[in-house]
N, CA, C and O atoms as a GROMACS GRO file, in nm:
protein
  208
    1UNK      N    1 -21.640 -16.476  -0.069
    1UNK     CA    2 -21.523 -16.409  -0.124
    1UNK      C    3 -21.526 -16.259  -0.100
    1UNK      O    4 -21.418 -16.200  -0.093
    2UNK      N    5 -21.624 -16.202  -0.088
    2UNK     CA    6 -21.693 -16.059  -0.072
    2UNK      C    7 -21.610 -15.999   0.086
    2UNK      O    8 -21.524 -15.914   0.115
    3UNK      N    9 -21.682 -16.085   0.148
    3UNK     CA   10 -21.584 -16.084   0.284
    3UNK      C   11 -21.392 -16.066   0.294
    3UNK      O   12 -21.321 -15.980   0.347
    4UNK      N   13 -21.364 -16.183   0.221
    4UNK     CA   14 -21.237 -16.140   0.242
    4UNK      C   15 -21.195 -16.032   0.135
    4UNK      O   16 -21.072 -16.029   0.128
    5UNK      N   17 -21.248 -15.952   0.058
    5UNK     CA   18 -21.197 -15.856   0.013
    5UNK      C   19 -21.171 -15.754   0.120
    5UNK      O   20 -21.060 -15.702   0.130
    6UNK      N   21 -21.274 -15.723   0.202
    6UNK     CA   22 -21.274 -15.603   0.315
    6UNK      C   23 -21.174 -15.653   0.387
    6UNK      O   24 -21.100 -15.554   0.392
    7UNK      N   25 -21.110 -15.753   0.456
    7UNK     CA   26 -21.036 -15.825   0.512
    7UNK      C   27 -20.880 -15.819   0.417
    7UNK      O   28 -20.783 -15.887   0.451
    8UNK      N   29 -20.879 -15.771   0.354
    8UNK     CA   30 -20.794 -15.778   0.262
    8UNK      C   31 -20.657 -15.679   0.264
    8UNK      O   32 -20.536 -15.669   0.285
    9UNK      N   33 -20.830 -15.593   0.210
    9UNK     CA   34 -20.783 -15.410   0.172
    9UNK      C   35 -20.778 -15.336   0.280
    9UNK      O   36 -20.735 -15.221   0.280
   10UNK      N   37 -20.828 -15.408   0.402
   10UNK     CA   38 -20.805 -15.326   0.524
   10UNK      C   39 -20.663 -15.342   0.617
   10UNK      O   40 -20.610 -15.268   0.699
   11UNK      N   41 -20.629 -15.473   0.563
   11UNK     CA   42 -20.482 -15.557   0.595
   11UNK      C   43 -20.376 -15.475   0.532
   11UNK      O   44 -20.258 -15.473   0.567
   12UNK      N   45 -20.420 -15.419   0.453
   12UNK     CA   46 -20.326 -15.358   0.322
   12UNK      C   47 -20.318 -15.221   0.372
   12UNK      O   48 -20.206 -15.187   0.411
   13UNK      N   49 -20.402 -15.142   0.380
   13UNK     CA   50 -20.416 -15.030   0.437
   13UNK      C   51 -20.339 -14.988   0.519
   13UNK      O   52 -20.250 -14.905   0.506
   14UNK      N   53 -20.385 -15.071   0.647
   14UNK     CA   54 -20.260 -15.055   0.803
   14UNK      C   55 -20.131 -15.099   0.773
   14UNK      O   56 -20.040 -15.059   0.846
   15UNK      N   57 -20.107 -15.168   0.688
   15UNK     CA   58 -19.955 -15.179   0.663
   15UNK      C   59 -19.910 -15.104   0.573
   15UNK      O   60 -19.799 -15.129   0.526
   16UNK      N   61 -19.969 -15.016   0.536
   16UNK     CA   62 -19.904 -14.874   0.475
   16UNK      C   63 -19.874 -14.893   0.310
   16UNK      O   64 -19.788 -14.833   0.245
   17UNK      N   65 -19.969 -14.993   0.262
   17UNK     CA   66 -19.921 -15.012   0.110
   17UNK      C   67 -19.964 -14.944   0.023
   17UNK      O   68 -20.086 -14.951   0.036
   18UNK      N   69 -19.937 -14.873  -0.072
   18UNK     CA   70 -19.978 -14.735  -0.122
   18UNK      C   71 -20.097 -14.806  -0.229
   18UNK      O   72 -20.111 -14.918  -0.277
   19UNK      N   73 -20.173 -14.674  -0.237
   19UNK     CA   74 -20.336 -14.738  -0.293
   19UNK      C   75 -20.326 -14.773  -0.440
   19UNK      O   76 -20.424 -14.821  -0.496
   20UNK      N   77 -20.174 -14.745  -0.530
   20UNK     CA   78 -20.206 -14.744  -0.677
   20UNK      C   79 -20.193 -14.972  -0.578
   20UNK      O   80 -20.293 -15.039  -0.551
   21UNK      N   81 -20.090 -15.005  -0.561
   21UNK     CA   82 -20.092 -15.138  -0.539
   21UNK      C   83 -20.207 -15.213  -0.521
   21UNK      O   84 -20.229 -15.319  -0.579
   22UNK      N   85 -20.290 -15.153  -0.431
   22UNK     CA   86 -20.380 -15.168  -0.308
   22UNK      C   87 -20.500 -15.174  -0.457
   22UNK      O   88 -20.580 -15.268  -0.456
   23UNK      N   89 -20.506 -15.102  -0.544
   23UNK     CA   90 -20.578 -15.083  -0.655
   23UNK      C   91 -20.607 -15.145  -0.774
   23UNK      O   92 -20.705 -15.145  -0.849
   24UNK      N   93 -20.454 -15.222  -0.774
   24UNK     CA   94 -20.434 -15.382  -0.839
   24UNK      C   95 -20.444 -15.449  -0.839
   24UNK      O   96 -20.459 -15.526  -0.934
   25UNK      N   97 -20.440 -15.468  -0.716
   25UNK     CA   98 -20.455 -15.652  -0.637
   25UNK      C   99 -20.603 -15.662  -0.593
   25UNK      O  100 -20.639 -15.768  -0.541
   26UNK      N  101 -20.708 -15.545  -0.611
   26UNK     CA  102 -20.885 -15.586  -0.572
   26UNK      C  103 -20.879 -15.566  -0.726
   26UNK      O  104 -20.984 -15.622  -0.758
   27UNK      N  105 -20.844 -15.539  -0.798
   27UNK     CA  106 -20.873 -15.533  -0.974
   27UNK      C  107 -20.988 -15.415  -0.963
   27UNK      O  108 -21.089 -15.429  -1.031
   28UNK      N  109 -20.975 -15.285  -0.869
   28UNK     CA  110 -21.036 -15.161  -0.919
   28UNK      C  111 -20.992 -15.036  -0.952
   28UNK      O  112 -20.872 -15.042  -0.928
   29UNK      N  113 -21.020 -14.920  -0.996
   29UNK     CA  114 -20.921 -14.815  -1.030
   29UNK      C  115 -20.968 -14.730  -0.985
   29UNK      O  116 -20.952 -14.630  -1.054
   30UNK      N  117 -21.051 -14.704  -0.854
   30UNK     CA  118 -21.088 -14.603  -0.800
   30UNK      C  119 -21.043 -14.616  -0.608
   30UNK      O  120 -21.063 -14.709  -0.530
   31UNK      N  121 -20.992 -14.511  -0.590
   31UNK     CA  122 -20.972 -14.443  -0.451
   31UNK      C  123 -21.114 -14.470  -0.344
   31UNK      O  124 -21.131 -14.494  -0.224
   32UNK      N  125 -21.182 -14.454  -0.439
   32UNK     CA  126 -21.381 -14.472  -0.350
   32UNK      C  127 -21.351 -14.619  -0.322
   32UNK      O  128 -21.329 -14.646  -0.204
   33UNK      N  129 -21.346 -14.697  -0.391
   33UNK     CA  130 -21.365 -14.860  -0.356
   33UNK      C  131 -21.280 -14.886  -0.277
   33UNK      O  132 -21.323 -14.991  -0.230
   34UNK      N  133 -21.144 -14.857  -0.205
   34UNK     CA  134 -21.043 -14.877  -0.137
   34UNK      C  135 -21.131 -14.793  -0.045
   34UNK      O  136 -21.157 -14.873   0.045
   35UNK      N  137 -21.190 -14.682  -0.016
   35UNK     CA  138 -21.247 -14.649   0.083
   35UNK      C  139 -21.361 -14.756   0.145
   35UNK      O  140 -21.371 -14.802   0.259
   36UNK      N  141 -21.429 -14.774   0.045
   36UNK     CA  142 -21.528 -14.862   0.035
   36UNK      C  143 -21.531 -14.971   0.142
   36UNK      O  144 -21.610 -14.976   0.236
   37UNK      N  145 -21.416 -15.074   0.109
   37UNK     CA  146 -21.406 -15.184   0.176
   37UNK      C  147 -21.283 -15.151   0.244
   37UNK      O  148 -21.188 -15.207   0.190
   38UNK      N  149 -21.248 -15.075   0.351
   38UNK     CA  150 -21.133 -15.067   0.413
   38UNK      C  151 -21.202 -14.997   0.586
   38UNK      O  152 -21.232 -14.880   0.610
   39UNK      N  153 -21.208 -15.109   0.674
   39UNK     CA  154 -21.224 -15.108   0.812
   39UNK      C  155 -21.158 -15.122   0.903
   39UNK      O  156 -21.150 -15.233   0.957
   40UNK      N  157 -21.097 -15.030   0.943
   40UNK     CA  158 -20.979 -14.969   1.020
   40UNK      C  159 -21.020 -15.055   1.178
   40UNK      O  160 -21.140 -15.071   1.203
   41UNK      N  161 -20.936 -15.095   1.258
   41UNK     CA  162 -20.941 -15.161   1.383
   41UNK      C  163 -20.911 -15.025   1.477
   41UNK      O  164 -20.844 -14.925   1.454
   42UNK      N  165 -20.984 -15.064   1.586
   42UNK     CA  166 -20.982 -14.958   1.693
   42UNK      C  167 -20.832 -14.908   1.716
   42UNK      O  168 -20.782 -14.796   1.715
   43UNK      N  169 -20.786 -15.025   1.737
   43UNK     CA  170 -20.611 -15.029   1.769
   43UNK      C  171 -20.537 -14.941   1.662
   43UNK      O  172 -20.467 -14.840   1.669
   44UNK      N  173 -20.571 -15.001   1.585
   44UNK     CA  174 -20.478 -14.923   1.466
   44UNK      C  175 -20.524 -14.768   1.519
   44UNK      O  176 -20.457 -14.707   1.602
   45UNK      N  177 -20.623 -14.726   1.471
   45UNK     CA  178 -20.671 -14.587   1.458
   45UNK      C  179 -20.637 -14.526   1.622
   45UNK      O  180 -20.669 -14.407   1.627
   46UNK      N  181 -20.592 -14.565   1.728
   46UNK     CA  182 -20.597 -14.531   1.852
   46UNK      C  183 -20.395 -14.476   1.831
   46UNK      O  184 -20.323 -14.376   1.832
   47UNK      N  185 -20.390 -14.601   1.817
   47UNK     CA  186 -20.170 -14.588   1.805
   47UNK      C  187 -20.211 -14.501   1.657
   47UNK      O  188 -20.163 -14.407   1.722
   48UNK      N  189 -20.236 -14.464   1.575
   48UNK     CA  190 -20.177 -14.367   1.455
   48UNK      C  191 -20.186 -14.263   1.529
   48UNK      O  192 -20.093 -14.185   1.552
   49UNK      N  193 -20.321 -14.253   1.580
   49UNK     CA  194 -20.341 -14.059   1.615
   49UNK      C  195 -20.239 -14.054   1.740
   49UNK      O  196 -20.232 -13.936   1.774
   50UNK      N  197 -20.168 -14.124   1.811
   50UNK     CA  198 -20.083 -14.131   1.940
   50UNK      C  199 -19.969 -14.113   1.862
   50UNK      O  200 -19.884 -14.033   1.902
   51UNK      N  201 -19.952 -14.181   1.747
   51UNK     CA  202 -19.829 -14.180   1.644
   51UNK      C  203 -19.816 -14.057   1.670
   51UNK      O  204 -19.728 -14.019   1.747
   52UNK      N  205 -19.932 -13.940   1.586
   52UNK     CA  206 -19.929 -13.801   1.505
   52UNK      C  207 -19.890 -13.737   1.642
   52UNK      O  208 -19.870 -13.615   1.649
   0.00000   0.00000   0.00000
């Protein structure tokens, strides 16, 4: 289950869902733990900074 949390919150992340949500749905109240388990894909992070 541990697994798909990171799988989760990282799904959540790239689709732009704001962290109070993102903060509800893992049942934590800290910004660190959304850092925590959130592993950004090459892709993603390659097209944002191409985005900026």
């Amino acid at each position: 289950m541990h697994g798909f949390r990171h799988h989760r919150v990282s799904t959540l992340v790239m689709a732009g869902v704001s962290n109070d949500v993102i903060k509800n749905r893992i049942g934590h109240g800290s910004e660190e733990m959304i850092k925590r388990y959130t592993y950004l894909r090459h892709e993603f992070i390659h097209n944002e900074r191409d985005r900026v």
